[in-house]
Biopython code that builds the backbone (N, CA, C, O; Angstrom):
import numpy as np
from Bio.PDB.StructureBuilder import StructureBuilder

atoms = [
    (1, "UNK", "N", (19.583, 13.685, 108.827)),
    (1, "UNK", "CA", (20.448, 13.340, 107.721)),
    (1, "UNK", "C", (19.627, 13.143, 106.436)),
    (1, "UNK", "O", (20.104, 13.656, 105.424)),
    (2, "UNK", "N", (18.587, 12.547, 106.333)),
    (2, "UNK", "CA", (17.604, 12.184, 105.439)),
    (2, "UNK", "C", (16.918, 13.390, 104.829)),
    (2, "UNK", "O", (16.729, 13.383, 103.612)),
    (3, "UNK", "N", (16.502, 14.490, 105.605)),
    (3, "UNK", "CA", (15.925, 15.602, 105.456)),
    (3, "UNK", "C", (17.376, 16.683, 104.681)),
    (3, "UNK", "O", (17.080, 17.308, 103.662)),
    (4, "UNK", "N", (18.806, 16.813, 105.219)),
    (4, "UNK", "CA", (19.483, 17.265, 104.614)),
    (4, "UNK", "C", (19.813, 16.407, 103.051)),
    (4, "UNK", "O", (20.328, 17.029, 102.122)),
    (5, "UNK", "N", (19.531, 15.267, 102.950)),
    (5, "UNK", "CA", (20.390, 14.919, 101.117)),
    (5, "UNK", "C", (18.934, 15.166, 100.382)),
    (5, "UNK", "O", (18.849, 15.348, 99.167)),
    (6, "UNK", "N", (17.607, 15.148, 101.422)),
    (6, "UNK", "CA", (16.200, 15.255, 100.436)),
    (6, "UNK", "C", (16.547, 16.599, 100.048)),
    (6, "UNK", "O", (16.526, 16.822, 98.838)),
    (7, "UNK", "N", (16.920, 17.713, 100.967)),
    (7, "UNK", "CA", (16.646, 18.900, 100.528)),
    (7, "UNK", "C", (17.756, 19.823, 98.985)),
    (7, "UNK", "O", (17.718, 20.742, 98.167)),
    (8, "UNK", "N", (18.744, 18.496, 99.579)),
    (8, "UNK", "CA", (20.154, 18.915, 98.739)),
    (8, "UNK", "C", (19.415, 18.929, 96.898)),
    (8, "UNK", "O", (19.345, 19.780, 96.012)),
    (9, "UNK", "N", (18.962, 17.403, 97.052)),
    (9, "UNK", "CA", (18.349, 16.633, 95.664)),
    (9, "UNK", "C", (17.290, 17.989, 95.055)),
    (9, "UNK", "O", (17.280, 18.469, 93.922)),
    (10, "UNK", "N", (16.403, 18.391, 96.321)),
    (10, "UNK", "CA", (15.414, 19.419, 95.565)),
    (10, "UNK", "C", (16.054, 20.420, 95.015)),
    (10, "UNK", "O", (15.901, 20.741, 93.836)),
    (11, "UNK", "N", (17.239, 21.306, 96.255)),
    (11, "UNK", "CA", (17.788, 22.242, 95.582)),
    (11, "UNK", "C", (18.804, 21.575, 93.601)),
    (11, "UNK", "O", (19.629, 22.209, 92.943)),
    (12, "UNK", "N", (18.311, 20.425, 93.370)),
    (12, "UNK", "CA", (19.764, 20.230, 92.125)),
    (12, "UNK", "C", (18.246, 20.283, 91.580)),
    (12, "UNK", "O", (18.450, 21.064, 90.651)),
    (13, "UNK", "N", (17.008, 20.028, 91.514)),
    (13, "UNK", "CA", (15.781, 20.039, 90.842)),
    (13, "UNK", "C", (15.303, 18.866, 90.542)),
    (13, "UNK", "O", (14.713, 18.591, 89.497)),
    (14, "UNK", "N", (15.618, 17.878, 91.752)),
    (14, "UNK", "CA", (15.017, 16.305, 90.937)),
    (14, "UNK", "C", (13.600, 16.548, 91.869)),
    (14, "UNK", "O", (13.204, 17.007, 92.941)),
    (15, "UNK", "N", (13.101, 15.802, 90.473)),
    (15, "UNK", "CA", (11.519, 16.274, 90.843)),
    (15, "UNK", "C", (10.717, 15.205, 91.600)),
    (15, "UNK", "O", (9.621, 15.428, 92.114)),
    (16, "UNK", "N", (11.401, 13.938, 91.626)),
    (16, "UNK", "CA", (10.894, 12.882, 92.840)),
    (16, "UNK", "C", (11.393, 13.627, 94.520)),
    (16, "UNK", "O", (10.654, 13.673, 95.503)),
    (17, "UNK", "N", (12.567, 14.049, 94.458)),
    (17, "UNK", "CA", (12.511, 14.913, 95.755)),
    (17, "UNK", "C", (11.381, 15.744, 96.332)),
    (17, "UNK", "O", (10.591, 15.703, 97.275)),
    (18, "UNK", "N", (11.724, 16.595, 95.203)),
    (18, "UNK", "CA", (10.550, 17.944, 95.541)),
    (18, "UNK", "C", (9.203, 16.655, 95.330)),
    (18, "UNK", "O", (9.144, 16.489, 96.548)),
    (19, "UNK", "N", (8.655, 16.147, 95.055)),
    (19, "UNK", "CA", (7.182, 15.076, 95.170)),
    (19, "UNK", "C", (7.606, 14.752, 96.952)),
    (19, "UNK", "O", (7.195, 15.244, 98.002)),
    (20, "UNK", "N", (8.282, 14.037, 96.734)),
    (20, "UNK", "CA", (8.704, 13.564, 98.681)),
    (20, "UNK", "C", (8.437, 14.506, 99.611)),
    (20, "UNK", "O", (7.570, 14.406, 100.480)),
    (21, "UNK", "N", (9.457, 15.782, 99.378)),
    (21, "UNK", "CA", (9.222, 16.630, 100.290)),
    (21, "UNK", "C", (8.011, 17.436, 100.729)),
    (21, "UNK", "O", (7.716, 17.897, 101.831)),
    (22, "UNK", "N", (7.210, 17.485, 99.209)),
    (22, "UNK", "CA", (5.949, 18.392, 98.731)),
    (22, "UNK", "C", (4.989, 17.786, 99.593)),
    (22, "UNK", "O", (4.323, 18.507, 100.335)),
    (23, "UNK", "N", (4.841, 16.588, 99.586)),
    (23, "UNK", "CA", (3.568, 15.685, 100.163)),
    (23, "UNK", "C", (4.102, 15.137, 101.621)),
    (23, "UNK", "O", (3.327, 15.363, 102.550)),
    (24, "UNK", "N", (5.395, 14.405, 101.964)),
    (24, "UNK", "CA", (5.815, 13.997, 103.031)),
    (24, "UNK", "C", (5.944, 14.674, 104.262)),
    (24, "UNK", "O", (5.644, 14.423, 105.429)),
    (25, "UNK", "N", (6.547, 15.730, 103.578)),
    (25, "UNK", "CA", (6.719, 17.087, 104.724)),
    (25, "UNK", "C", (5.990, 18.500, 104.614)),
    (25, "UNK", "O", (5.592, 19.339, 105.423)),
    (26, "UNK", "N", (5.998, 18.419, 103.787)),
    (26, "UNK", "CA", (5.233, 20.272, 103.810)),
    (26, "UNK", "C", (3.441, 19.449, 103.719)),
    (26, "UNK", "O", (2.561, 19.943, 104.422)),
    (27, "UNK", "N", (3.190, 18.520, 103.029)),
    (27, "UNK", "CA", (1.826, 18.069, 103.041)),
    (27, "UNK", "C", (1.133, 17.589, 104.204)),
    (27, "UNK", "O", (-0.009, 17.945, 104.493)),
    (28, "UNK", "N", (1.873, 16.724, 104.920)),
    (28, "UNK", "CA", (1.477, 15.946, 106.200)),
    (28, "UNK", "C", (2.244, 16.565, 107.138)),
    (28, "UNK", "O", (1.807, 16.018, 108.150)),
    (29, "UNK", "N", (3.170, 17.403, 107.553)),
    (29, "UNK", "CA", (4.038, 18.089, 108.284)),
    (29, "UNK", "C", (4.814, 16.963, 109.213)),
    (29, "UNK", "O", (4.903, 16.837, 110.435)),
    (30, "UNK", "N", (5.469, 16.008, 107.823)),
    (30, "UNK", "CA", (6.502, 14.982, 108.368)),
    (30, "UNK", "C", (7.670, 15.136, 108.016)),
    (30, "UNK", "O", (8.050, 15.880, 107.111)),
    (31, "UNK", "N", (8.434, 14.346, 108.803)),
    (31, "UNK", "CA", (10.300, 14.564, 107.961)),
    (31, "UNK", "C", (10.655, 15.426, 109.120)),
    (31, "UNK", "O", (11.862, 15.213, 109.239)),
    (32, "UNK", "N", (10.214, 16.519, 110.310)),
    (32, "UNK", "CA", (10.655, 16.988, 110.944)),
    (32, "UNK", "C", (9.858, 18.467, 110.159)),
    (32, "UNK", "O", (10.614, 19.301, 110.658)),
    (33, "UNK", "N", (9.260, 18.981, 109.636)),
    (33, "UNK", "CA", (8.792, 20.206, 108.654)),
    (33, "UNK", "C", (7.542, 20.442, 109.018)),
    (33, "UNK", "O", (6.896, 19.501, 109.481)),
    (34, "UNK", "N", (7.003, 21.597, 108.902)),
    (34, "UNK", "CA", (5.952, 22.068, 109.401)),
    (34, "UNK", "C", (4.921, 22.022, 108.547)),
    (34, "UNK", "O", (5.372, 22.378, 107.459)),
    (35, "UNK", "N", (3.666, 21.752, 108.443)),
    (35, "UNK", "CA", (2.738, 21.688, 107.590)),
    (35, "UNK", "C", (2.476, 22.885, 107.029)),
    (35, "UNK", "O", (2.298, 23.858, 107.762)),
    (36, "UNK", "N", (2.403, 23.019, 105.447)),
    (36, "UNK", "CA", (2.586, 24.360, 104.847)),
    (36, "UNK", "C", (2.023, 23.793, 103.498)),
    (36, "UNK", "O", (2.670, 23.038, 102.772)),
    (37, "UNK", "N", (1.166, 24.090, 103.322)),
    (37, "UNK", "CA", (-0.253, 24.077, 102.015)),
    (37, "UNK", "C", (0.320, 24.589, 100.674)),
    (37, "UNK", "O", (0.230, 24.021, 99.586)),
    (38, "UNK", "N", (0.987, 25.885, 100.978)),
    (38, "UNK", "CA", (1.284, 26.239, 99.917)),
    (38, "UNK", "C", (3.051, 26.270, 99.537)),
    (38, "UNK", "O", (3.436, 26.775, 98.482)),
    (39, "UNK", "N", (3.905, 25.737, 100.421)),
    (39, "UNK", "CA", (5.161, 24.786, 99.879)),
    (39, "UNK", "C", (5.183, 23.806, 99.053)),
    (39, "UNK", "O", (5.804, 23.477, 98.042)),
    (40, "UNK", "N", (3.760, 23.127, 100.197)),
    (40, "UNK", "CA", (3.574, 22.009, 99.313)),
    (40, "UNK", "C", (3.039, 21.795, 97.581)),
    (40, "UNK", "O", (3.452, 20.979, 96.757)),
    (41, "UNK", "N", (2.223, 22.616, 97.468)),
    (41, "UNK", "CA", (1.651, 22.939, 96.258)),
    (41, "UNK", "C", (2.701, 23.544, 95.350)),
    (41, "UNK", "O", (2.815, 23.259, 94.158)),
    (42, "UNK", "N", (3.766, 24.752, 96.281)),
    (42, "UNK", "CA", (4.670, 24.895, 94.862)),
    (42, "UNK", "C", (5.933, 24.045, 94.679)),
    (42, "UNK", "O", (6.674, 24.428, 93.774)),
    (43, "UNK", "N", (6.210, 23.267, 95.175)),
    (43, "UNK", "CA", (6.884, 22.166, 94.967)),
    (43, "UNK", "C", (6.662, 20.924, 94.222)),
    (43, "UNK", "O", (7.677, 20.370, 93.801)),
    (44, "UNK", "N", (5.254, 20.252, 93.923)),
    (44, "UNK", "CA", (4.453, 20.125, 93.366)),
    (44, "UNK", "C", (4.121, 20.237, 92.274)),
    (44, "UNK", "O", (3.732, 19.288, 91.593)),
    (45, "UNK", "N", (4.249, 22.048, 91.668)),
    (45, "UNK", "CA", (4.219, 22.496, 90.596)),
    (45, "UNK", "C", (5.392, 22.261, 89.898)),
    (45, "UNK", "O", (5.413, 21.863, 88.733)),
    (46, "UNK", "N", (6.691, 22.574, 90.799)),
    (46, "UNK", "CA", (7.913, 23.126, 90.007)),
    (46, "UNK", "C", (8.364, 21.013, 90.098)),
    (46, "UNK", "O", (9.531, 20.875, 89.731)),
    (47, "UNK", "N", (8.007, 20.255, 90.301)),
    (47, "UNK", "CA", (7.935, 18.653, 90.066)),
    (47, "UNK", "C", (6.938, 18.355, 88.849)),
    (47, "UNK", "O", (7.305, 17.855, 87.786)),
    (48, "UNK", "N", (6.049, 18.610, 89.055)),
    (48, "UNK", "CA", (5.013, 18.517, 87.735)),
    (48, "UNK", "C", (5.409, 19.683, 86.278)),
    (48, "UNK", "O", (4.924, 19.529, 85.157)),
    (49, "UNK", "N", (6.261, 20.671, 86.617)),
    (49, "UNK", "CA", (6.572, 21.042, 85.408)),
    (49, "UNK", "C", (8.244, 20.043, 84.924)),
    (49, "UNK", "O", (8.767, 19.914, 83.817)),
    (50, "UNK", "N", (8.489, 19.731, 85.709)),
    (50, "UNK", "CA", (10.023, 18.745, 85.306)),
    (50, "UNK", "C", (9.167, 17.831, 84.783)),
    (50, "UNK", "O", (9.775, 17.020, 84.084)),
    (51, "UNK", "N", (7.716, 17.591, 84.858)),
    (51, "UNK", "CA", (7.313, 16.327, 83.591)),
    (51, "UNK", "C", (7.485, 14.721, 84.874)),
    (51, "UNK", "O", (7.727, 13.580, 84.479)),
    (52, "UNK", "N", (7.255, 15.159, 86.518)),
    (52, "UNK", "CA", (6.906, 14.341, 86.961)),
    (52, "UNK", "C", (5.222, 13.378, 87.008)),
    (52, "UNK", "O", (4.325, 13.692, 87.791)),
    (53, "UNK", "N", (5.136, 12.479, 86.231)),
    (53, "UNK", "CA", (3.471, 11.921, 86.248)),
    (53, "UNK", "C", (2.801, 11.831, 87.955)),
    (53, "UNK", "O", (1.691, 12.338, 88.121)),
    (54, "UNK", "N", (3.442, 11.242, 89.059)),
    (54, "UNK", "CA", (2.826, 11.422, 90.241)),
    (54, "UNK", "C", (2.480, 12.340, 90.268)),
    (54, "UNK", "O", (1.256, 12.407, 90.150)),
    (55, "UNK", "N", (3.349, 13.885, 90.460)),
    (55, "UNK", "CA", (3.209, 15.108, 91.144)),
    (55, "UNK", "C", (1.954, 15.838, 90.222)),
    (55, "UNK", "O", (1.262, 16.783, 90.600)),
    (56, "UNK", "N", (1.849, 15.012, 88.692)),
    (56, "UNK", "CA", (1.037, 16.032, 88.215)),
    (56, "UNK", "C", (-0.386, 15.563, 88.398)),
    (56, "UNK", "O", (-1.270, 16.417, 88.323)),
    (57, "UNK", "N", (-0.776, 14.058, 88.675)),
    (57, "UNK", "CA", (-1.927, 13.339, 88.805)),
    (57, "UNK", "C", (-2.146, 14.133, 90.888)),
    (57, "UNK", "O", (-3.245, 14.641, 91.109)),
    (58, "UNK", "N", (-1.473, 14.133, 91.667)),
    (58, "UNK", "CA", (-1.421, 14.534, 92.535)),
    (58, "UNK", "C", (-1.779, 15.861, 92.966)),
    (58, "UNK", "O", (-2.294, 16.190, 94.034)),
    (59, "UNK", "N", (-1.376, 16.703, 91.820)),
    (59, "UNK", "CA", (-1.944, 18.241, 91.359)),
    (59, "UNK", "C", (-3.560, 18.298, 91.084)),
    (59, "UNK", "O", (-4.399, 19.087, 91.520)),
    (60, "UNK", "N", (-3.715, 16.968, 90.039)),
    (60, "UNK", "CA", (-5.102, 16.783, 89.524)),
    (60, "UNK", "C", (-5.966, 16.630, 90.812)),
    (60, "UNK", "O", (-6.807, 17.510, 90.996)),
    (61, "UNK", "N", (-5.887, 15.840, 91.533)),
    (61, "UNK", "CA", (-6.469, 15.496, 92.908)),
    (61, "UNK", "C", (-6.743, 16.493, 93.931)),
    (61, "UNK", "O", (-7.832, 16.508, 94.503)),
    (62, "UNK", "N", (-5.757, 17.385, 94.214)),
    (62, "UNK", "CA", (-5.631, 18.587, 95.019)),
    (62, "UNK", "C", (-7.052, 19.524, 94.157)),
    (62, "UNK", "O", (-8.210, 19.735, 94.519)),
    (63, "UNK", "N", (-6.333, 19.887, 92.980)),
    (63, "UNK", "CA", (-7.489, 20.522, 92.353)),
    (63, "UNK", "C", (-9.421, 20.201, 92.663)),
    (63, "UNK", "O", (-10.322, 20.920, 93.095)),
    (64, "UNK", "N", (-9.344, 18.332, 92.029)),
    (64, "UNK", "CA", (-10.716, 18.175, 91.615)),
    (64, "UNK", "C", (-11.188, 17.997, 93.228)),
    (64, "UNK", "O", (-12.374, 17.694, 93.358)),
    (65, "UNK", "N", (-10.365, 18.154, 94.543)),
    (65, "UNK", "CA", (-10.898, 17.742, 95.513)),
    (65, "UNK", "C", (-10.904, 19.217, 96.314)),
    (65, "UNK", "O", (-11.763, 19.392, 97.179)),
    (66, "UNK", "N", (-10.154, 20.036, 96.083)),
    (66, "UNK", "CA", (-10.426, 21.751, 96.241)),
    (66, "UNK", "C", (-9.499, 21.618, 97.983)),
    (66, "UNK", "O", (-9.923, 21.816, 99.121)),
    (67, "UNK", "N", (-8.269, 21.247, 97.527)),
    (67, "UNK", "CA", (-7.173, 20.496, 98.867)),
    (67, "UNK", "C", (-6.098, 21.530, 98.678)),
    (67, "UNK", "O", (-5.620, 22.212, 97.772)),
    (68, "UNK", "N", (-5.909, 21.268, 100.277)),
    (68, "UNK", "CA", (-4.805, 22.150, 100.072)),
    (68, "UNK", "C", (-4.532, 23.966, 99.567)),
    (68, "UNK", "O", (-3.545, 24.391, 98.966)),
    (69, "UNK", "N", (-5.391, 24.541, 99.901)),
    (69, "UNK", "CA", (-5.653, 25.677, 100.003)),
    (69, "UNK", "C", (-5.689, 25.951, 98.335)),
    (69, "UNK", "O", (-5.118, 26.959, 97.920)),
    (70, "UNK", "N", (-6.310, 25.117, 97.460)),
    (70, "UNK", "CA", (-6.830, 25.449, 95.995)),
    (70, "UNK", "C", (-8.186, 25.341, 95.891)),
    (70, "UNK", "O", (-8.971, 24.584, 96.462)),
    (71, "UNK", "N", (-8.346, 26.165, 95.120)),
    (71, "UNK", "CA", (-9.931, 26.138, 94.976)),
    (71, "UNK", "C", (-10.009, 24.899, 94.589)),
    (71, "UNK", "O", (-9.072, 24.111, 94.716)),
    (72, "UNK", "N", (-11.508, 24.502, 93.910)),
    (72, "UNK", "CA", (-11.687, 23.304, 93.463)),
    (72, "UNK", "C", (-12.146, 23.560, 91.927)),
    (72, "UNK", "O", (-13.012, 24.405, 91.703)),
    (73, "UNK", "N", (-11.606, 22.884, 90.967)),
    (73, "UNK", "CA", (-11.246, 23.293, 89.843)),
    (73, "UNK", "C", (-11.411, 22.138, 88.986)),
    (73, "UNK", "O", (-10.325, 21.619, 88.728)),
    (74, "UNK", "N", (-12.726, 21.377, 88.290)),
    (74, "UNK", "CA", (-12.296, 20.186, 87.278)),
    (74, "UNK", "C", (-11.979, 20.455, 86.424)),
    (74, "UNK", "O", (-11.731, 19.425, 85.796)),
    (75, "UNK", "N", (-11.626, 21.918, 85.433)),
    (75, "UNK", "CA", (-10.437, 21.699, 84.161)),
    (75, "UNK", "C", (-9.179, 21.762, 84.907)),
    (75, "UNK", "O", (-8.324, 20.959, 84.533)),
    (76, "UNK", "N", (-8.885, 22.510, 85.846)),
    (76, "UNK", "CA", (-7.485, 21.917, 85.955)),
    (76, "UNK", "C", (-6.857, 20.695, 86.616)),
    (76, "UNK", "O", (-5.681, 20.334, 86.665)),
    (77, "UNK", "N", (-7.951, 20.169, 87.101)),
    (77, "UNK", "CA", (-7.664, 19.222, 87.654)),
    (77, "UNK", "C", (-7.428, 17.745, 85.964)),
    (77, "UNK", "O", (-6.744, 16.760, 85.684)),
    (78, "UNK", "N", (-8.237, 18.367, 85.531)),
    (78, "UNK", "CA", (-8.416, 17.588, 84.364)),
    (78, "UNK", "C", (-7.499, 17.560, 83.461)),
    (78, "UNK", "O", (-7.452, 16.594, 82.698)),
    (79, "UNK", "N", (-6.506, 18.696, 83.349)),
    (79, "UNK", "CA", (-5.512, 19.549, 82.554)),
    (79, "UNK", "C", (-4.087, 18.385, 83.406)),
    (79, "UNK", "O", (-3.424, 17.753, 82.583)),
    (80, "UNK", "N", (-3.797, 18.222, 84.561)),
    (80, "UNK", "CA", (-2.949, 17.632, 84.926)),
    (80, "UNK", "C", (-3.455, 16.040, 84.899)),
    (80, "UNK", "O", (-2.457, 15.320, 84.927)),
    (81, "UNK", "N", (-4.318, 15.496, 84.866)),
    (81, "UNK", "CA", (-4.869, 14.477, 85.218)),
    (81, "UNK", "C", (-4.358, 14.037, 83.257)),
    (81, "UNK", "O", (-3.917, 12.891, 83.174)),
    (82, "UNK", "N", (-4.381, 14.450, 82.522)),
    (82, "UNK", "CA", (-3.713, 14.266, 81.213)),
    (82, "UNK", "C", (-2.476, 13.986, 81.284)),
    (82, "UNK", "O", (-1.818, 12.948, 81.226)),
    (83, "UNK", "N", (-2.268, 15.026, 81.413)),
    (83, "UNK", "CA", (-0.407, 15.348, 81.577)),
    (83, "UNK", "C", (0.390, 13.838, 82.459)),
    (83, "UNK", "O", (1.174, 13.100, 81.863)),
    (84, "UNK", "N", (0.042, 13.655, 83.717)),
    (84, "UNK", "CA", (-0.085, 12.233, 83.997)),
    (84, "UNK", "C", (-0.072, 11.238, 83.125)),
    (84, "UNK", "O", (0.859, 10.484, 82.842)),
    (85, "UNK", "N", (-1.454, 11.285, 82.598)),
    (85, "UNK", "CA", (-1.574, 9.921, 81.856)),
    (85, "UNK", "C", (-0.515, 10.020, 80.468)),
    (85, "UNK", "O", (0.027, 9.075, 79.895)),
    (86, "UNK", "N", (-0.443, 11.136, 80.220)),
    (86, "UNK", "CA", (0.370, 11.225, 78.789)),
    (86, "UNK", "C", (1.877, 10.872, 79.309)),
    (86, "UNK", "O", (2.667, 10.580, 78.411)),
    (87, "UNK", "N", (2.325, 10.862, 80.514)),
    (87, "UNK", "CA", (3.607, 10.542, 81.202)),
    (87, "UNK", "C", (3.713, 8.702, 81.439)),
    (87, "UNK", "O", (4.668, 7.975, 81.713)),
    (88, "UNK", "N", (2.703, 8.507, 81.261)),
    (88, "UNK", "CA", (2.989, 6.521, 81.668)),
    (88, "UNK", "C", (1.741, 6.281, 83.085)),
    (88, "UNK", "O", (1.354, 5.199, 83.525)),
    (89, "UNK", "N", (1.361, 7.572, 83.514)),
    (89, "UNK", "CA", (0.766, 7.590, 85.158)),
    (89, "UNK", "C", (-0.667, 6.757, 84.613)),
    (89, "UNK", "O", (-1.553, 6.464, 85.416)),
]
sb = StructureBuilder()
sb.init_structure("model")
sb.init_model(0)
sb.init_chain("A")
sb.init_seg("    ")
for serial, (resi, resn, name, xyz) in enumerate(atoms, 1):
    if name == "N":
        sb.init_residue(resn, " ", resi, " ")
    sb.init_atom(name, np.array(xyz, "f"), 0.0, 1.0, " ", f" {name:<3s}", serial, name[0])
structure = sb.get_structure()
């Protein structure tokens, strides 16, 4: 039941969903979902472009730590690690 209203919320585009689902389930392969690197990452993205501060400091991390099937990258990690802070993060 939990996994159907999370998925409902992602499909309307709230971007704390897609963060939940991105990291909860496709990240750790919880919620009942299979672990998937790169769900997780574009869910992630399409949360961090709605101007979510977690998902984009969370992006930063993936990056500067080379996670999650991204290279390892300190401008972009650095590029979201802004974007964050310029959000309240």
């Amino acid at each position: 039941m939990y996994l159907a209203r999370l998925r409902k919320r992602v499909e309307l585009k709230d971007p704390l969903a897609m963060l939940s689902i991105a990291i909860d389930g496709y990240g750790h392969g919880q919620l009942g979902l299979p672990a998937d690197q790169a769900k997780c990452v574009a869910l992630l993205r399409q949360s961090a472009g709605l101007g979510l501060p977690p998902a984009q400091a969370q992006l930063g991390n993936f990056y500067l730590n080379g996670a999650m099937g991204l290279d390892q990258n300190e401008g972009r990690a650095l590029k979201y690690y802004k974007e964050a802070a310029e959000g309240g993060y």
